[in-house]
VEXLUMLUM-224609 format. One record per residue (C-alpha): residue number from 1; x, y, z; residue in three letters. Coordinates in Angstrom, 2 decimals, padded with zeros to 5 digits, m for minus. Each point is the difference from the previous one (the first is absolute). Layout:
<atoms>
{NUM; {X; Y; Z}; ala};
...
</atoms>
This chain:
<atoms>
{1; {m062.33; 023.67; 048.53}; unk};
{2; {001.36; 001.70; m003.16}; unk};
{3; {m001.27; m003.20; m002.06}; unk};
{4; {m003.43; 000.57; 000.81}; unk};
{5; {000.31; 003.59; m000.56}; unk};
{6; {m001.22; 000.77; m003.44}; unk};
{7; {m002.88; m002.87; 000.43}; unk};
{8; {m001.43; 001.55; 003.39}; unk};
{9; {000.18; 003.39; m001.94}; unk};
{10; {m002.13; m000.78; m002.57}; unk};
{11; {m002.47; m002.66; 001.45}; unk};
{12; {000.04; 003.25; 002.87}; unk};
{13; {m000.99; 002.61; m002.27}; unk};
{14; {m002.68; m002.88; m002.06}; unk};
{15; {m001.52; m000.46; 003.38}; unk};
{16; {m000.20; 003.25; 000.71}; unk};
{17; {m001.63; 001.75; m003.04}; unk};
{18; {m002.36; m003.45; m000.01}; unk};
{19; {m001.13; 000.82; 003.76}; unk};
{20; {m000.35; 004.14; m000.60}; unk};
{21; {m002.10; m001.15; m003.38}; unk};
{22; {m002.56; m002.41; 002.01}; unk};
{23; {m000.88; 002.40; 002.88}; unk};
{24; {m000.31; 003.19; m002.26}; unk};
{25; {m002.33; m001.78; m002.44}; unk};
{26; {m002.71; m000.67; 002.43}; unk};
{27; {m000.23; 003.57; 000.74}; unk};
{28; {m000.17; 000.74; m003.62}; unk};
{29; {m002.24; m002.85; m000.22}; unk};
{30; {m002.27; 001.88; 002.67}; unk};
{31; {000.02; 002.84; m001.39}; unk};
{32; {m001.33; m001.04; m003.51}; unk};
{33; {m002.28; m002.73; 000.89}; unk};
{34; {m001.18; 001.42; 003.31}; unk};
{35; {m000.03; m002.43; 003.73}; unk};
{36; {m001.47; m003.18; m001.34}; unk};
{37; {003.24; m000.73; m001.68}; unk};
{38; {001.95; 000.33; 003.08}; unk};
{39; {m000.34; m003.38; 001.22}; unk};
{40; {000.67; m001.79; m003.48}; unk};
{41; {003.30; 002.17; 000.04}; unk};
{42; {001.41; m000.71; 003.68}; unk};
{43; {m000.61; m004.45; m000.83}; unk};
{44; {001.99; 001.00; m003.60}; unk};
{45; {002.81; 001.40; 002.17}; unk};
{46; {000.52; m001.77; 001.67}; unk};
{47; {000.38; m002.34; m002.13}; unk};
{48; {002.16; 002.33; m001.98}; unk};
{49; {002.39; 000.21; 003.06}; unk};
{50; {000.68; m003.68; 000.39}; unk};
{51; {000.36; m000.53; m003.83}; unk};
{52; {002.31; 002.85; 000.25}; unk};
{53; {001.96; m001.04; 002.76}; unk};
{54; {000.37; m003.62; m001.73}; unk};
{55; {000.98; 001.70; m003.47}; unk};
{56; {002.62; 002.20; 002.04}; unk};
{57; {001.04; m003.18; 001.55}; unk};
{58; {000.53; m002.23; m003.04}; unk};
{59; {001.54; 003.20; m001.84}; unk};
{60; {002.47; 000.28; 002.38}; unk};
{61; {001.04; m003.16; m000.70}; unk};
{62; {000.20; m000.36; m003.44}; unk};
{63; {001.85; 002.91; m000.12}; unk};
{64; {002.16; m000.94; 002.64}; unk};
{65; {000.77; m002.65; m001.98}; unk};
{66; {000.72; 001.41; m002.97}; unk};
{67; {002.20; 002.07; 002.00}; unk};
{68; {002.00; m002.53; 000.96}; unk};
{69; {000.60; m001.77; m003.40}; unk};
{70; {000.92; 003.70; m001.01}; unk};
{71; {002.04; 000.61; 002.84}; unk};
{72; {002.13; m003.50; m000.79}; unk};
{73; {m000.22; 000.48; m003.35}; unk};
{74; {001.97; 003.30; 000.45}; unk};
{75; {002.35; m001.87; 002.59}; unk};
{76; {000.83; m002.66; m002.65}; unk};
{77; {000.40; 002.80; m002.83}; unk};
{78; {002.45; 001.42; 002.50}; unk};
{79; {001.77; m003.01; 000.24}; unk};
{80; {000.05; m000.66; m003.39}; unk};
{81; {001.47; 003.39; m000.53}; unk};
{82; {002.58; m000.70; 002.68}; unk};
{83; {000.88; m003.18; m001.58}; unk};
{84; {m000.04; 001.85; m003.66}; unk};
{85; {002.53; 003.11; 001.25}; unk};
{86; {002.27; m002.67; 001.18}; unk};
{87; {000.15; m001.80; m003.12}; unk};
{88; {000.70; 003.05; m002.16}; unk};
{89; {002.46; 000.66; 002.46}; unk};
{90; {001.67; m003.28; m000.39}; unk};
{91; {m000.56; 000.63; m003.73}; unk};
{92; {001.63; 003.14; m000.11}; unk};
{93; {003.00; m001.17; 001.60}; unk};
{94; {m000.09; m003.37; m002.16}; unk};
{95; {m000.34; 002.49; m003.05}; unk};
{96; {002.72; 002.06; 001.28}; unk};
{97; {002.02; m003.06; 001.02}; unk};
{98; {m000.31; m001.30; m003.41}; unk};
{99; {000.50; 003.60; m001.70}; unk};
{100; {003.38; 000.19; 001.76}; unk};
{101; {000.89; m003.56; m001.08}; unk};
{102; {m000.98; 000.61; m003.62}; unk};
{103; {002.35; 003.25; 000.49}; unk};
{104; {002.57; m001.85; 001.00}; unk};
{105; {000.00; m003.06; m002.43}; unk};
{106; {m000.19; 002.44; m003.00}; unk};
{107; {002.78; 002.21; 001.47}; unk};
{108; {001.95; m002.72; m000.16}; unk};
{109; {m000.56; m001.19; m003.29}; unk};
{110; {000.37; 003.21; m001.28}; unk};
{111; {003.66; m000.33; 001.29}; unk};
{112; {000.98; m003.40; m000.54}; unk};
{113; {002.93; m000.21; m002.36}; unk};
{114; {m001.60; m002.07; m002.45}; unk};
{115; {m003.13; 000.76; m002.12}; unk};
{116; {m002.82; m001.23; 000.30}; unk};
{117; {m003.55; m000.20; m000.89}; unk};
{118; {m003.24; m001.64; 000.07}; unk};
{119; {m002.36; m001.29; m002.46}; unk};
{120; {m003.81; m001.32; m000.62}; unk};
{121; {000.46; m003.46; m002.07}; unk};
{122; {m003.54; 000.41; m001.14}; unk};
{123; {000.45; 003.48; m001.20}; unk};
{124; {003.36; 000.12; m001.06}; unk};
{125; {000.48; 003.16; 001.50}; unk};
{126; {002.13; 001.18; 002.83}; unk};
{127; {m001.00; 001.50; 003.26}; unk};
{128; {002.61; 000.88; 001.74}; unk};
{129; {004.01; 001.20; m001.07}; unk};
{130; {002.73; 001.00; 002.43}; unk};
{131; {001.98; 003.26; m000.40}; unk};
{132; {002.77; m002.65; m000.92}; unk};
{133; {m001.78; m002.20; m003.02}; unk};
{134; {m000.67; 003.17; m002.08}; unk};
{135; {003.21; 001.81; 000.52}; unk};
{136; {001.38; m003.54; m001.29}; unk};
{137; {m001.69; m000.01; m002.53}; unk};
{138; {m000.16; 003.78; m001.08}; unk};
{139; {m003.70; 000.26; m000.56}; unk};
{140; {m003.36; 001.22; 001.66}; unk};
{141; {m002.34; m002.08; 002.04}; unk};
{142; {m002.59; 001.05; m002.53}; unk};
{143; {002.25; m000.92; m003.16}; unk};
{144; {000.55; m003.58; 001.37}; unk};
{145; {m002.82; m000.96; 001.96}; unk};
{146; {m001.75; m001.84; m003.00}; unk};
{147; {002.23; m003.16; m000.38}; unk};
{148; {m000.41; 000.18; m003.82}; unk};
{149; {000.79; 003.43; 000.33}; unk};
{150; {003.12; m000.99; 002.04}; unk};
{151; {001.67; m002.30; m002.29}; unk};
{152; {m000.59; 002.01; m002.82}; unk};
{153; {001.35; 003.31; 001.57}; unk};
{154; {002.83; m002.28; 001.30}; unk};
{155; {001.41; m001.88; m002.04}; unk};
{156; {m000.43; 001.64; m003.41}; unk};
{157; {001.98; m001.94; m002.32}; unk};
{158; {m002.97; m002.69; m001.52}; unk};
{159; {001.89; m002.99; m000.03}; unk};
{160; {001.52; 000.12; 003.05}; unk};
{161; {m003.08; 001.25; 001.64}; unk};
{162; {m001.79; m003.27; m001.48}; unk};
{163; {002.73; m001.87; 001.57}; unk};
{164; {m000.07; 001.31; 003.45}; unk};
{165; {m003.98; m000.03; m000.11}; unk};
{166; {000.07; m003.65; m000.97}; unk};
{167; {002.65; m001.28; 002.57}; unk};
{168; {m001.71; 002.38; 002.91}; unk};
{169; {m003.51; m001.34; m000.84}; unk};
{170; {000.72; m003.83; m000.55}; unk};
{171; {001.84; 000.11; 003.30}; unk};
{172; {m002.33; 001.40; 001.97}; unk};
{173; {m002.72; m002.53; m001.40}; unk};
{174; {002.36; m002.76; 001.29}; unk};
{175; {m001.14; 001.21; 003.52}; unk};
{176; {003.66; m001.05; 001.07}; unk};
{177; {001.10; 003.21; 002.28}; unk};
{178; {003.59; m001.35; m001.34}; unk};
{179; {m000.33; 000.55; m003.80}; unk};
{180; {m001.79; 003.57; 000.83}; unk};
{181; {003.73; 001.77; 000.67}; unk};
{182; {002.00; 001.82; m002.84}; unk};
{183; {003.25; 001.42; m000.49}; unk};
{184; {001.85; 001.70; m002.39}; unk};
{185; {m003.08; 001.82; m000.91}; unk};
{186; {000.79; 003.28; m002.54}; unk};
{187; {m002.70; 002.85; 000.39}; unk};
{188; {m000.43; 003.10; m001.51}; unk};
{189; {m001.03; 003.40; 002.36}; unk};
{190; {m002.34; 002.72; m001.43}; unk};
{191; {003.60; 001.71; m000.56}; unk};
{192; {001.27; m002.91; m002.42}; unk};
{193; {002.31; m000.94; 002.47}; unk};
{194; {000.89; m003.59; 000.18}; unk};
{195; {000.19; m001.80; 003.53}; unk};
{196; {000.51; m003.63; 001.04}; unk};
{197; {m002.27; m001.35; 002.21}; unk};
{198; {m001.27; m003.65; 002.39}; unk};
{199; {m003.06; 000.01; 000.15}; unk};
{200; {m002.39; m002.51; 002.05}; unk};
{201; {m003.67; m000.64; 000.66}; unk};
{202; {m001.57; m001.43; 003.42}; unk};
{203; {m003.43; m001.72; m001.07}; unk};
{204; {m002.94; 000.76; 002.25}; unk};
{205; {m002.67; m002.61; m001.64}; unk};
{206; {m002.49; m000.66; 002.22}; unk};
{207; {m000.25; 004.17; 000.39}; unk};
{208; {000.43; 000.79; m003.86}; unk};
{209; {003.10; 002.10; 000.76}; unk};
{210; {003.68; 000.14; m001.21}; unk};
{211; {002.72; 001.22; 001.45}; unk};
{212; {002.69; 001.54; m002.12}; unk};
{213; {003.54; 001.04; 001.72}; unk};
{214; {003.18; 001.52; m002.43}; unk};
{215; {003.46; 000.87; 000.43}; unk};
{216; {002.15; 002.00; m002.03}; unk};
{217; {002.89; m001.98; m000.66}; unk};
{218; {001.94; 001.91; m003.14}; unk};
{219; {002.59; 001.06; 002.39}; unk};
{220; {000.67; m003.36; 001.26}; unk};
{221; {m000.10; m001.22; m003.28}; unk};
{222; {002.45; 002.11; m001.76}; unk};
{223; {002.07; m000.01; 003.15}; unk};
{224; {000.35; m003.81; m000.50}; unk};
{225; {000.43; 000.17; m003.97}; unk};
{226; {002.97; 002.63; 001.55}; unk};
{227; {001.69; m002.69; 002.15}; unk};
{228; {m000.99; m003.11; m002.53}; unk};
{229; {002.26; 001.94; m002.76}; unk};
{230; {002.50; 001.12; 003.08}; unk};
{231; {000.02; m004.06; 000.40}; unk};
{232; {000.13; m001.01; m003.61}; unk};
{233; {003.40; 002.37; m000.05}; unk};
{234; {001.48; m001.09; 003.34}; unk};
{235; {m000.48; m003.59; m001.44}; unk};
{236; {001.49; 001.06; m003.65}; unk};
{237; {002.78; 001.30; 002.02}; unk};
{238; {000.47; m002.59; 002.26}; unk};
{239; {000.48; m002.59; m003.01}; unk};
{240; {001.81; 002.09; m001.56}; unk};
{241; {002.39; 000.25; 002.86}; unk};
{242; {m000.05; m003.62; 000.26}; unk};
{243; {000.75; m000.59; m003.56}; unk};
{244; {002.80; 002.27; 000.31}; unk};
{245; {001.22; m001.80; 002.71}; unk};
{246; {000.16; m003.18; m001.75}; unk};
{247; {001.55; 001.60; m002.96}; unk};
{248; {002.85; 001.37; 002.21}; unk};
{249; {m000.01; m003.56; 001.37}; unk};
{250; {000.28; m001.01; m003.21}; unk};
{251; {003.00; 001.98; m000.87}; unk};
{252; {001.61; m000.95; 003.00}; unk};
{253; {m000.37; m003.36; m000.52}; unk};
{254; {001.37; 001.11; m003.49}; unk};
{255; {002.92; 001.70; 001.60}; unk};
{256; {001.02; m002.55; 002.21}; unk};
{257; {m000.59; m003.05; m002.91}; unk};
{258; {001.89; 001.97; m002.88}; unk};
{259; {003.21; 001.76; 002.18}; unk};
{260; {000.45; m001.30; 003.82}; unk};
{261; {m001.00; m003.84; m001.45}; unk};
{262; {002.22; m000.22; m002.94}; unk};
{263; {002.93; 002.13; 001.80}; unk};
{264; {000.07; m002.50; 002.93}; unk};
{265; {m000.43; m003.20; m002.43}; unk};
{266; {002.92; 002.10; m001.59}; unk};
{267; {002.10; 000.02; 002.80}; unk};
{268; {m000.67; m003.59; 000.85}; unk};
{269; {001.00; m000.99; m003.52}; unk};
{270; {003.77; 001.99; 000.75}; unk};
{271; {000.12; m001.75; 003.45}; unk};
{272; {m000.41; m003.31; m001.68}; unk};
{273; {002.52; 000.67; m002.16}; unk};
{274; {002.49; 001.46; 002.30}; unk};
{275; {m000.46; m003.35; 002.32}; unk};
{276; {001.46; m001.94; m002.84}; unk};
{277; {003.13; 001.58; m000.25}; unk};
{278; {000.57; 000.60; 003.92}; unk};
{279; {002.11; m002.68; 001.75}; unk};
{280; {000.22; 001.75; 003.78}; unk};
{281; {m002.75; m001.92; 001.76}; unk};
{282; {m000.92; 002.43; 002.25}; unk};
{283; {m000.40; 002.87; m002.97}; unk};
{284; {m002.33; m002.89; m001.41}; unk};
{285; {m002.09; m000.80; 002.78}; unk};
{286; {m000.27; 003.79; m000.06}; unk};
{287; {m001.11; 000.23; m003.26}; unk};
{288; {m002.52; m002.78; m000.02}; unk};
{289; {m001.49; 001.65; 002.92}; unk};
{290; {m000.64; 003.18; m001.79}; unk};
{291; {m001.38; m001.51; m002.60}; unk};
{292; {m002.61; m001.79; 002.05}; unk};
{293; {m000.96; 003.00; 001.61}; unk};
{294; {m000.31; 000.91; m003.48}; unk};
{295; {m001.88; m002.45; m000.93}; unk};
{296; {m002.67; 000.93; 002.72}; unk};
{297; {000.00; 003.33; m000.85}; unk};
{298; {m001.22; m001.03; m003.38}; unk};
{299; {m002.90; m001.99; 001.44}; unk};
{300; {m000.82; 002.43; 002.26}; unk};
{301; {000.15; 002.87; m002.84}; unk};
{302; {m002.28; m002.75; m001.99}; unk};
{303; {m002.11; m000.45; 003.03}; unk};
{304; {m000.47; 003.96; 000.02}; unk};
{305; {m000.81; 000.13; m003.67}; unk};
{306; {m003.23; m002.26; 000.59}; unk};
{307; {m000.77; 001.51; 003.00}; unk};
{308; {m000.11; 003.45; m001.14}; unk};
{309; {m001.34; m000.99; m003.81}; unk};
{310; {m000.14; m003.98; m001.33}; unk};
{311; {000.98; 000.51; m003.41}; unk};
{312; {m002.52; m003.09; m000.78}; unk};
{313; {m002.57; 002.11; 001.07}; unk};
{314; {000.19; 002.14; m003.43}; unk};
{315; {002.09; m002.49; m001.68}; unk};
{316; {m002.70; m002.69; 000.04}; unk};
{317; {m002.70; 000.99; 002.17}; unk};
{318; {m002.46; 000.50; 003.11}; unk};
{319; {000.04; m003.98; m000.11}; unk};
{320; {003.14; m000.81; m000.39}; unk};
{321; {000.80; 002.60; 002.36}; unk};
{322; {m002.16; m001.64; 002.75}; unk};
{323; {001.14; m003.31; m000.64}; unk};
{324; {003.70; 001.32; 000.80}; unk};
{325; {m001.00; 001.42; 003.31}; unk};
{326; {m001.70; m003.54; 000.67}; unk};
{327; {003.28; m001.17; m000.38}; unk};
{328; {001.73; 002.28; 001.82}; unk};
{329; {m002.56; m000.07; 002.80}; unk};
{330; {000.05; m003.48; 000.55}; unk};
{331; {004.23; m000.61; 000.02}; unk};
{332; {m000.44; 002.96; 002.88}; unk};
{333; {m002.82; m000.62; 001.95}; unk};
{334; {m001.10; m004.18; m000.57}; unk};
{335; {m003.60; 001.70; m001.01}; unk};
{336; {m001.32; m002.26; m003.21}; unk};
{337; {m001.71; 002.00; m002.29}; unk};
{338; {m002.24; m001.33; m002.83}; unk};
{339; {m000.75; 001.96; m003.02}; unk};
{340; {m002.92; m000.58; m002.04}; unk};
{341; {000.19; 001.98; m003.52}; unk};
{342; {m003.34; m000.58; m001.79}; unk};
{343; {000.47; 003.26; m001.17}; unk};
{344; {003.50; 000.99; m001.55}; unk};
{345; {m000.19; 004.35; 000.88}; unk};
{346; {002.36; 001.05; m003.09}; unk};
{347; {m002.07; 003.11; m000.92}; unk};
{348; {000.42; 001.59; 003.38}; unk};
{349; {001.05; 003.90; m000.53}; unk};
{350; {003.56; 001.05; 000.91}; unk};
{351; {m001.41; 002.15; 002.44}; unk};
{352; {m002.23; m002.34; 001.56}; unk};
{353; {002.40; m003.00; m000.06}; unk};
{354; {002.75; 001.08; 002.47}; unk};
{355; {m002.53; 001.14; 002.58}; unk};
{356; {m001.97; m003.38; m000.41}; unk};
{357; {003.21; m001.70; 000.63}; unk};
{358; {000.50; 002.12; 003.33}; unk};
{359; {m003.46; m000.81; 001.58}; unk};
{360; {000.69; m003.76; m000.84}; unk};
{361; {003.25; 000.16; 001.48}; unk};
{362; {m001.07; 002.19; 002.98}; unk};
{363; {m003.16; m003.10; 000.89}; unk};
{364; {002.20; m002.66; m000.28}; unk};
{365; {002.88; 001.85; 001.99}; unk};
{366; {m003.16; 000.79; 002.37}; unk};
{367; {m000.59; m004.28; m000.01}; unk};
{368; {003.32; m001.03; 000.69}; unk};
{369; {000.87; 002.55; 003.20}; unk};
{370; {m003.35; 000.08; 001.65}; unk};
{371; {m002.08; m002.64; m001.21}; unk};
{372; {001.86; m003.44; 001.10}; unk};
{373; {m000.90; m002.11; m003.30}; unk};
{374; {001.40; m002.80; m001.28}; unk};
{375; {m001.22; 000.30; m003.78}; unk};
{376; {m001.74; 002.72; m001.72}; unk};
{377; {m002.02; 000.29; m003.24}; unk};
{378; {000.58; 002.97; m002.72}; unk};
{379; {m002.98; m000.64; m002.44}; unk};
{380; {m000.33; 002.72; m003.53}; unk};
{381; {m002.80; m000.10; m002.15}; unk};
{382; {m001.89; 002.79; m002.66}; unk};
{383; {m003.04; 000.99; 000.24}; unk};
{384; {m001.83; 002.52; m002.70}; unk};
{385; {003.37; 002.42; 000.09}; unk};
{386; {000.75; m000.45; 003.67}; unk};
{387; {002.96; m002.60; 001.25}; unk};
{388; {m001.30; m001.37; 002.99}; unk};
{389; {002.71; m001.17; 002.68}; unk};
{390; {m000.87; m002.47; 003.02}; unk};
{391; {002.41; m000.29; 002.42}; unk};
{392; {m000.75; m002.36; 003.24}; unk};
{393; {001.70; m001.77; 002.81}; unk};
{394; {m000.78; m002.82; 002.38}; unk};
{395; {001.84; 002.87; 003.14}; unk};
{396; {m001.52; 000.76; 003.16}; unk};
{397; {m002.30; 002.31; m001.87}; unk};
{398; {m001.24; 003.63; 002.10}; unk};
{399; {m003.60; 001.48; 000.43}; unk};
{400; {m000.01; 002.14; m002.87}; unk};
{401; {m002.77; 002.22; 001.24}; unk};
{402; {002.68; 001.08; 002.99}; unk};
{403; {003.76; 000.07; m001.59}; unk};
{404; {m000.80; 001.89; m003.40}; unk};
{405; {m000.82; 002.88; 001.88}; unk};
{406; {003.30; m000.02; 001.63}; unk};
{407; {001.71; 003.17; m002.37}; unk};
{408; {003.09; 000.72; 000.72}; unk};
{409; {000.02; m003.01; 002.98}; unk};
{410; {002.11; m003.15; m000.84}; unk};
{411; {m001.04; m002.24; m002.47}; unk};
{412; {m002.65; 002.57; m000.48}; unk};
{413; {002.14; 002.40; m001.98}; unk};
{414; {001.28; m002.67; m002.50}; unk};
{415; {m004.08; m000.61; m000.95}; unk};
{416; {m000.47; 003.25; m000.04}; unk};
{417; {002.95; 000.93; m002.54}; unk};
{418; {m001.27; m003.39; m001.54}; unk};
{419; {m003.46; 001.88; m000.37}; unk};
{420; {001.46; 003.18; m001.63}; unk};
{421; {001.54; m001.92; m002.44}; unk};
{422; {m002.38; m001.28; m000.89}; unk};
{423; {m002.66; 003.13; m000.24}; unk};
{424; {002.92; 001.46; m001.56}; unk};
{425; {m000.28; m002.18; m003.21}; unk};
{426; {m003.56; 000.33; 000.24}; unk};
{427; {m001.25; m003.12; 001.39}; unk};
{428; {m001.10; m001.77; 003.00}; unk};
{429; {001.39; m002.71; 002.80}; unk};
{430; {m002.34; m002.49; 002.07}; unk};
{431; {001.61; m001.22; 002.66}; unk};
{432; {m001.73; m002.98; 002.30}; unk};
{433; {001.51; m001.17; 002.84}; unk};
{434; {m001.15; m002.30; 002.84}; unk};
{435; {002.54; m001.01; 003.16}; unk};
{436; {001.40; m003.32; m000.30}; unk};
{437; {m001.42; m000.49; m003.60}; unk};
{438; {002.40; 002.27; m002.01}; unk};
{439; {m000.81; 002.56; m002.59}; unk};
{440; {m001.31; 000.90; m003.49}; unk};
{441; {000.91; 002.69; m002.13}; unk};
{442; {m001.00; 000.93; m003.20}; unk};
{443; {001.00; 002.62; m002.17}; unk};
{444; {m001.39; 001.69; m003.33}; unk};
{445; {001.97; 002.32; m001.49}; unk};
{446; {m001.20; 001.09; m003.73}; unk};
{447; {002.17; m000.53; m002.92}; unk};
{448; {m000.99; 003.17; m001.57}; unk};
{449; {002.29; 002.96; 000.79}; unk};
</atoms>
């Protein structure tokens, strides 16, 4: 009933004033025009009345109608505002969502540990710095932003400015994510103070966008310039402990070659003489037995000599020296061992020569207790200033990946010492090995001091 309200109200109140106006105006009709217009008047309302009761009729309806249309027009309007309140209200909480996310990724990247920043390719400008990137590199976001403005601010010095600026650029047109990280950068703050930094970019292409990250390594890198020169004097030391090793072994050797040798050949000499004037048999047999013991107390004395310090080692060489302890290998051990001297190493330093001689000796020790050869190969050549050593086998051969990280472990600890040796004279050892297909070594040790 309430939806026909306002129309019944209105065609009500048309009707009504319509009705009142017809049967008042024949009485004012009367009253001007006298009787004789009475009966024109009553036909004309008649008339009036159903013409007014139609018109009521049909406005009713229209405006019913239009009533309606308004009525669901408002209904849909109400819907539409229903519809719009809920999605501003999952707006809001996507904004707010999304403000709290955006909170939390820059609150992190305001902490990370590393700087880092942001830039527009197109622009060459950056957009975004971390608390971290400009306390790295000791200026304002506004001083550095520009990139032309950063490399001049940074890097002051022209030429190597120009260097950095064409290394930096050429990479990053490469495209190669690789070539686009640097180390060993030096930087200058706002403060002139000099830092050392790495430095990498993280292409965005296909959004225009760089992504620049930066550490500050200057403590790392004096701390390892630190231990590099604590290294370079633990290794002078540790040669110079070795040479002074071999020159005690040296004067051992000395010792026992120049007084024990000659007093025992001494005392063999006066033995030998006494036998020949000594007729008791059993003071004889007596005699003779001293003097072979003697005897092997001379070749054992000898023995030690060569052991401690081969006199043909400085008397003649590094390859006569080897070819000696070929010798002597083989009469102990059966091992045949080839040498190949394209090169003849005369020019090797004093220094360098007796610990050459010790890592040679050490390998082919190393081949005849471990290994299980039959013949070996000792190979010298010269390269530029370099005397290049190959050593190999045709032993049972190891995985090399596994045993040479055995310090300290077996077999391990002989490489190992090998290794230091080696370092020690300031050059480097390959060592390939295979099981069941022996092993390679090669050596080069430089011939300058």
């Amino acid at each position: 009933m309430k939806n026909y309200a306002s129309a019944f109200r209105i065609s009500s109140i048309f009707m009504v004033i319509s009705i009142l106006y017809i049967i008042f105006s024949d009485r004012i009709t009367s009253l001007l025009f006298g009787q004789n217009a009475v009966e024109l008047t009553q036909v004309q309302t008649i008339k009036g009345l159903v013409y007014v009761m139609v018109t009521s009729v049909i406005i009713f309806i229209l405006i019913n109608r239009e009533i309606r249309k308004r009525q669901k027009y408002i209904l849909d309007l109400k819907v539409r505002q229903q519809k719009l309140k809920g999605a501003k209200d999952e707006v809001n909480k996507a904004r707010d969502s999304l403000a709290r996310r955006n909170k939390f990724i820059e609150t992190i990247l305001e902490n990370l540990p590393i700087g880092l920043a942001v830039n527009r390719v197109d622009e060459g400008r950056a957009t975004y710095m971390n608390h971290k990137f400009k306390e790295i590199y000791g200026w304002s976001d506004e001083d550095i932003r520009d990139i032309e403005e950063f490399f001049l601010k940074v890097y002051p010095d022209e030429t190597y400015r120009n260097e950095i600026m064409e290394k930096v650029y050429e990479d990053i047109r490469s495209r190669d994510p690789e070539r686009m990280k640097w180390s060993g950068l030096s930087i200058t703050t706002k403060t002139g103070k000099k830092k050392i930094i790495e430095a990498q970019n993280i292409p965005l292409f296909d959004q225009d966008l760089m992504i620049s990250t930066v550490q500050d390594i200057t403590g790392k890198v004096e701390t390892e310039k630190v231990n590099k020169e604590y290294q370079e004097s633990l290794r002078n030391l540790t040669k110079e402990l070795l040479i002074t090793e071999e020159k005690h072994r040296k004067e051992i050797a000395g010792n026992i070659h120049d007084n024990l040798n000659q007093t025992l050949v001494i005392a063999k000499m006066h033995i030998t003489q006494l036998t020949k004037n000594i007729a008791d048999k059993q003071i004889l047999e007596r005699l003779q037995s001293a003097s072979e013991y003697i005897e092997d107390a001379i070749a054992n004395s000898r023995k030690i000599t060569y052991d401690l310090s081969p006199p043909v080692l400085y008397q003649l060489g590094l390859a006569e020296a080897v070819v000696w302890l070929s010798e002597k290998l083989e009469n102990e051990s059966g091992l045949q061992i080839k040498l190949s001297l394209d090169h003849h190493p005369k020019e090797v330093p004093e220094s360098h020569l007796i610990l050459t001689y010790r890592v040679i000796q050490e390998l082919l020790t190393n081949i005849v207790k471990h290994s299980g050869a039959t013949m070996a190969e000792v190979v010298f050549r010269k390269k530029n200033s370099d005397l290049h050593v190959n050593i190999n086998d045709n032993g049972k051969g190891f995985n090399t990946r596994e045993e040479l990280n055995l310090k300290g472990q077996g077999d391990g600890f002989g490489l190992f010492a090998v290794r230091e040796r080696v370092h020690n004279l300031n050059g480097t050892i390959t060592i390939k090995g295979m099981r069941g297909k022996g092993t390679s070594i090669d050596l080069i040790i430089p011939l300058t001091q």
